[in-house]
C-alpha positions, 0 to 999 in steps of 0.5 A: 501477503499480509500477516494472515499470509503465513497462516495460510502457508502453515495450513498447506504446508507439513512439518513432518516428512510426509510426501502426500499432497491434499489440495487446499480448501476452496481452491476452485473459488479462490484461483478465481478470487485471487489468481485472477480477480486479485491479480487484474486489481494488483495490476491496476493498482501498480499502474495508479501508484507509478502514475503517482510516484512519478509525478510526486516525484517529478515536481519539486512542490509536491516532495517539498510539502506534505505530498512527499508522504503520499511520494513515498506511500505510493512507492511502497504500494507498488511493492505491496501490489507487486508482491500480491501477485507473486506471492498469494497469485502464484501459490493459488495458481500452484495449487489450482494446477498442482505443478511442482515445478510452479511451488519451486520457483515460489519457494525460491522467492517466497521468504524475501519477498514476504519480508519485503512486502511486510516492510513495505505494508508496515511502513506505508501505515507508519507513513499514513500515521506521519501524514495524519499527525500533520494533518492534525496539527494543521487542523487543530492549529497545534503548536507541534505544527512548525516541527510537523512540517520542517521535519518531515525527511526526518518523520519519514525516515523514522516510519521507514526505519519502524517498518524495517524493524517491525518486520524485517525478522520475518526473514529470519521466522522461515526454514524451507525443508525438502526431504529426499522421498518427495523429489519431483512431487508438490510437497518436494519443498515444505515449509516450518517455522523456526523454534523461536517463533512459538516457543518464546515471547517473541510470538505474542508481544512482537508478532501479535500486539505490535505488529497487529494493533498499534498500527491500527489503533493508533489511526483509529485514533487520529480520525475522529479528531480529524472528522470533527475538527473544522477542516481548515484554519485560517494562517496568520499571514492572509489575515495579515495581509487582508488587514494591511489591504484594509488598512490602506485603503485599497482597491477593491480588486485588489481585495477581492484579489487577496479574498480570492488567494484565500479562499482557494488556499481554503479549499485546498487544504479542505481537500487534503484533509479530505483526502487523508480522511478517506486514505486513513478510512479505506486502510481501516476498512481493509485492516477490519478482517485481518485484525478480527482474524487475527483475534479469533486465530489467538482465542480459539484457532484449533476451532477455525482451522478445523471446523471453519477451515473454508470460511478461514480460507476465503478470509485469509485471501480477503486480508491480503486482496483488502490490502490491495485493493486499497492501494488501488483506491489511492489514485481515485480518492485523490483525483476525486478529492483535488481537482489540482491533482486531477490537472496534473495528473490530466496533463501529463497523461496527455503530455506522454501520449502525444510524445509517445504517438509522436515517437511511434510516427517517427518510428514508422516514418524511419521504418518505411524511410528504411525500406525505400533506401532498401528497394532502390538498393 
């Protein structure tokens, strides 16, 4: 699934025409890593980010503001997450049970899908990117803000845009071979990489350095700025408001009215910091193993792959199960950090199980209505 996923089929695919079959290393302890354990938080995470999309989606406010990038995050997860389970799950489970029927029908989906879930992964760190900057313009009280927020359809079609560019050559990296002498058996389908891969620039400039530390490093940079700024900072249009109030002489209802707005545009934007703050931790965290992975494998890899090979194993299942399990973690960190999500989230979970009860009730009313009529006929 991430970038490591390719150095894993490498290890357990042959360049040459060799028909014998060696089952991985670990492959007991990463079936139930990865088929299973892997695939129940895929599938939970699946279910969390439909649940987001759909009520991004569904309301007006949340795609006009900076929630259309947590719209668009969580459409991106669903990939990622279901590209989990077809690509590193299947191919375990092949492994575990030696089926060739089960490593053909892999094959036959493999180099799109991973295509797929590559652009999706790289464009959901390019969004979090987009989400930060604003983010810190509003924090600092930048002047790039107005462009922050009336562009943001535009932002989120240039990290689109950078995901399909940085990862859409993937498709093109993949030649699936199937030598005539091993019809039938596990290795009837072996996979290479095409010359172009290794044998030029290509590799080391655009596999190794943008794909794998841009993304990184760049939030790595947002966030520290984000943690010691203040939270929040107060628009001009409250304090113009408190001060016209003042001015005249208002009520005092109407003031703690207005003090009452302010503070609860207060603790709103706290909790959108908040919550971007702990999106941008939880996909640094998962991205630690893969970047440290990714320098060892370019330093020393014949080491790795010989004498750490089960150790490389695990790590590279860890890689791509961090990257799922931190799109699992986005619905939990917004209800945690916005009760006003919470509420929405609380109420249409309700509003759906009453209508779906209700629909299940009529159907059974329809079914028993059914039989009756069928009885007296």
């Amino acid at each position: 699934m991430n970038t490591s996923l390719e150095d894993d089929d490498s290890l357990y695919s042959t360049t040459s025409v060799n028909c014998e079959y060696e089952p991985p290393p670990m492959t007991n302890v990463r079936f139930w890593l990865v088929t299973v354990f892997g695939s129940t938080v895929s599938f939970i995470s699946i279910v969390n980010n439909i649940i987001l999309f759909y009520l991004f989606i569904s309301r007006k406010q949340h795609r006009m503001n900076h929630n259309m990038y947590l719209m668009l995050l969580a459409f991106f997860d669903i990939f990622v997450s279901t590209a989990y389970i077809c690509l590193m799950s299947v191919n375990v489970l092949s492994d575990y049970l030696q089926s060739p029927m089960l490593v053909r029908i892999w094959y036959s989906y493999m180099v799109p899908m991973i295509t797929i879930s590559h652009i999706a992964m790289t464009t959901s760190s390019f969004l979090i990117v987009a989400a930060s900057f604003e983010r810190y313009c509003l924090t600092v009280n930048s002047t790039h803000l107005p462009f922050a927020q009336k562009n943001r359809k535009l932002i989120a079609a240039v990290a689109i845009f950078l995901g399909v560019i940085s990862k859409g050559t993937m498709g093109l990296e993949f030649q699936l071979l199937e030598p005539e002498e091993c019809a039938g058996l596990m290795t009837a389908i072996q996979m290479d990489y095409r010359t172009f891969v290794f044998d030029t620039p290509y590799h080391v400039v655009w596999r190794f350095w943008l794909e794998q530390f841009i993304q990184f490093f760049v939030l790595l940079l947002f966030l520290p700025n984000k943690a010691n700024k203040e939270t929040f900072q107060i628009l001009f249009q409250f304090q113009h408001i408190v001060t016209l109030l003042i001015n005249l002489r208002r009520t005092f209802l109407y003031i703690f009215l207005i003090q009452n707005e302010k503070s609860n545009f207060h603790a709103t934007a706290r909790a959108a910091t908040r919550t971007l703050v702990m999106v941008v931790c939880c996909y640094l965290i998962s991205n630690i193993i893969n970047v440290a992975l990714t320098i060892w494998e370019h330093v020393d890899k014949q080491t790795l792959v010989t004498k750490y090979i089960d150790l490389y194993a695990i790590a590279v299942d860890l890689v791509s199960l961090l990257t799922t399990m931190a799109c699992a973690c986005r619905l939990p960190i917004y209800l945690t950090c916005q009760s006003a999500l919470r509420g929405e989230v609380k109420k249409m979970l309700i509003i759906k199980s009453v209508l779906v009860y209700n629909l299940h009730k009529c159907l059974i009313e329809s079914s028993e209505f059914h039989d009756i009529l069928n009885f007296l006929l």
